[in-house]
C-alpha positions, 0 to 999 in steps of 0.5 A: 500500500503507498502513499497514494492509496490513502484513501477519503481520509477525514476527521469530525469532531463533536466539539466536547469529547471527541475527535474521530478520524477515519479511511477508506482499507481494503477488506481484510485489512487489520487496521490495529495491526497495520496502521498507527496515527499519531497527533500532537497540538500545533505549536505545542512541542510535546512527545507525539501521542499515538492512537491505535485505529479499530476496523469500522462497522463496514470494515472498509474504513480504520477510525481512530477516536481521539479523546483531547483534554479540552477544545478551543476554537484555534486549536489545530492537530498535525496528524501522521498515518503510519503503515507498517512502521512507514510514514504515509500521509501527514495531515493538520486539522482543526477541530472547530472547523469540522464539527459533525454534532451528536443527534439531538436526544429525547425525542418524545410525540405525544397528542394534542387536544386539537389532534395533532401531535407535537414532537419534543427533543433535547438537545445533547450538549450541556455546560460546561460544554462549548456548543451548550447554549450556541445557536442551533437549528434542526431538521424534521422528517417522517414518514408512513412507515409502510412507505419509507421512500416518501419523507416529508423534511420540515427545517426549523430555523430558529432554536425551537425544541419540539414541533408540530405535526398537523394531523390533517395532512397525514393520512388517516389509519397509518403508522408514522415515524420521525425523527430530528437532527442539528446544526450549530450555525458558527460550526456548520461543517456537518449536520449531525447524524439523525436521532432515534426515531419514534412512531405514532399513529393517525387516527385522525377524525375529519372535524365540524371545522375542516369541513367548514374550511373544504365548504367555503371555497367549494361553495365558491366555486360552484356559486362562480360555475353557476353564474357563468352558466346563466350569464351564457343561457341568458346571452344566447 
């Protein structure tokens, strides 16, 4: 393996515990046994640290998980990837560029009185950590969930914690599922992952009110259809 096949090579960072760095391996690679990285603070003239990397899920990516003692907004890290004793590939990142947060949390639905439901979460960051507190937005989806394929994504721009879903644009006698996600705005290099998902079920009844509202512009229409009607029966 040279140089040149180190391949997707990037790093995130959740900005509080955290920085996870990670490559694309061939299958059956030993990623503990064949690759090294070691990291030191920009300016810092300090020993190298070394961190062991561990197979991915998928096992076609080597991620290794750095765990610094704080983070601040200048700090950068010099990285080297060592193959087989060999020097490979040296790279510099800075945490607070390449924040990837962690999903919101506590996701919870319940009904409401006018039927329909109101879906609440947490947010996962809490003080002393640097992203508590900072200007966040999220992104709402669910679906059928017998038609995964058809998702409705609702953004919200302001830094609300819950959201309500209308139950009479849902479709009545079928399960739903949703889930949320974030962005912190000074730190918006990646959206976090999605949250735990959550279901719920609509049985929405039709009201006195909803067929008020589909009356009113009905009743128009054909009040507007008719007058044209005899406006031409009577010009003939």
């Amino acid at each position: 393996m040279a140089a040149g096949h180190v391949q997707q090579f990037a790093c995130f960072s959740d900005y509080d515990k955290e920085l996870v760095c990670h490559w694309k391996v061939p299958a059956q690679t030993n990623c503990s046994k064949e690759f090294l990285l070691y990291y030191r603070k920009e300016f810092f003239f300090l020993p190298n640290r070394v961190c062991v990397p561990k197979n991915g899920k998928d096992s076609l990516r080597c991620t290794c998980t750095i765990c610094p003692d704080y983070f601040v907004s200048g700090l950068t890290y010099i990285l080297a990837l060592q193959f087989n004793g060999t020097d490979m590939w040296n790279y510099s990142v800075t945490p607070a560029l390449v924040v990837k947060p962690r999903a919101p949390q506590n996701l919870a639905i319940e009904k409401v009185e006018n039927g329909n439901f109101n879906l609440s979460w947490e947010e996962s960051y809490s003080p002393p950590s640097m992203l508590s507190g900072q200007p966040v937005i999220y992104e709402v989806k669910y679906w059928r969930k017998q038609h995964p394929t058809e998702v409705f994504v609702k953004a919200i721009n302001y830094q609300a914690k819950s959201f309500e879903i209308i139950a009479s644009s849902l479709r009545r006698g079928y399960d739903y599922v949703a889930s949320v996600r974030c962005n912190y705005t000074d730190y918006p290099a990646y959206w976090s992952e999605w949250s735990e998902e959550v279901e719920f079920h609509c049985d929405y009844q039709v009201t006195a009110e909803d067929i008020l509202q589909m009356a009113v512009p009905v009743s128009c229409i054909l009040i507007m259809a008719v007058s044209v009607i005899c406006y031409f029966c009577f010009t003939k």
